[in-house]
C-alpha positions in Angstrom: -44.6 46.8 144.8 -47.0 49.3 146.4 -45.9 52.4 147.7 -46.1 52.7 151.6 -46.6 55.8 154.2 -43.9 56.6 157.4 -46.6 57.7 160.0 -44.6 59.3 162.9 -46.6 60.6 165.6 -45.1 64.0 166.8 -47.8 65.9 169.1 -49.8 64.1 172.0 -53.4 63.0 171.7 -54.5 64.4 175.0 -56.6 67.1 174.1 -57.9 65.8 171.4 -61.2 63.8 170.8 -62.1 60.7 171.5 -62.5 60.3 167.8 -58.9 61.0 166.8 -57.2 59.7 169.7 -59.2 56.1 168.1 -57.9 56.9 165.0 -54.3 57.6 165.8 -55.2 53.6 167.7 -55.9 52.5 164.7 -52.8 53.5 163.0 -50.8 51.8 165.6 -49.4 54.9 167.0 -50.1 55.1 171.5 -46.7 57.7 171.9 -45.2 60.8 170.7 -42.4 59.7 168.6 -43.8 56.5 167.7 -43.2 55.2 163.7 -45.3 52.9 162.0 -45.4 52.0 158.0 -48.5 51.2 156.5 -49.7 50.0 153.1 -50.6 53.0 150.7 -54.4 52.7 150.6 -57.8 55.3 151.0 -58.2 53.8 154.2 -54.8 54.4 155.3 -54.4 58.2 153.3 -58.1 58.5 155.3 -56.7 58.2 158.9 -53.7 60.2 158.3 -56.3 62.5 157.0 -58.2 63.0 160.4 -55.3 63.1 162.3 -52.8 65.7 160.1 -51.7 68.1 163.0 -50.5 65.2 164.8 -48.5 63.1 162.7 -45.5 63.5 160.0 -46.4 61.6 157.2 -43.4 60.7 154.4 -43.8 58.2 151.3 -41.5 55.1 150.9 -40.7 52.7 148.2 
């Protein structure tokens, strides 16, 4: 079983650019305080990459 990331979203995308407002989109995340869990990928690790100072990112079996 691959290993999966906790994305919470913890600061607002409102002064941000328009590039990583579409990538915190793309991660399923539209509100502070919103959790997805997403597949352990490059893709994946990539967004959470872009968008570091505004997400909490924790591992899960």
């Amino acid at each position: 079983m691959a290993a999966r990331l906790k994305v919470t979203q913890i600061k607002s995308k409102v002064s941000e650019k328009q590039n990583q407002r579409d990538t915190l989109r793309s991660l399923g995340l539209k509100r502070i305080g919103d959790v997805v869990v997403r597949e352990d990928n490059e893709q994946n690790r990539g967004y959470v990459r872009a968008v570091a100072h505004l997400v909490k990112v924790e591992e899960i079996d």
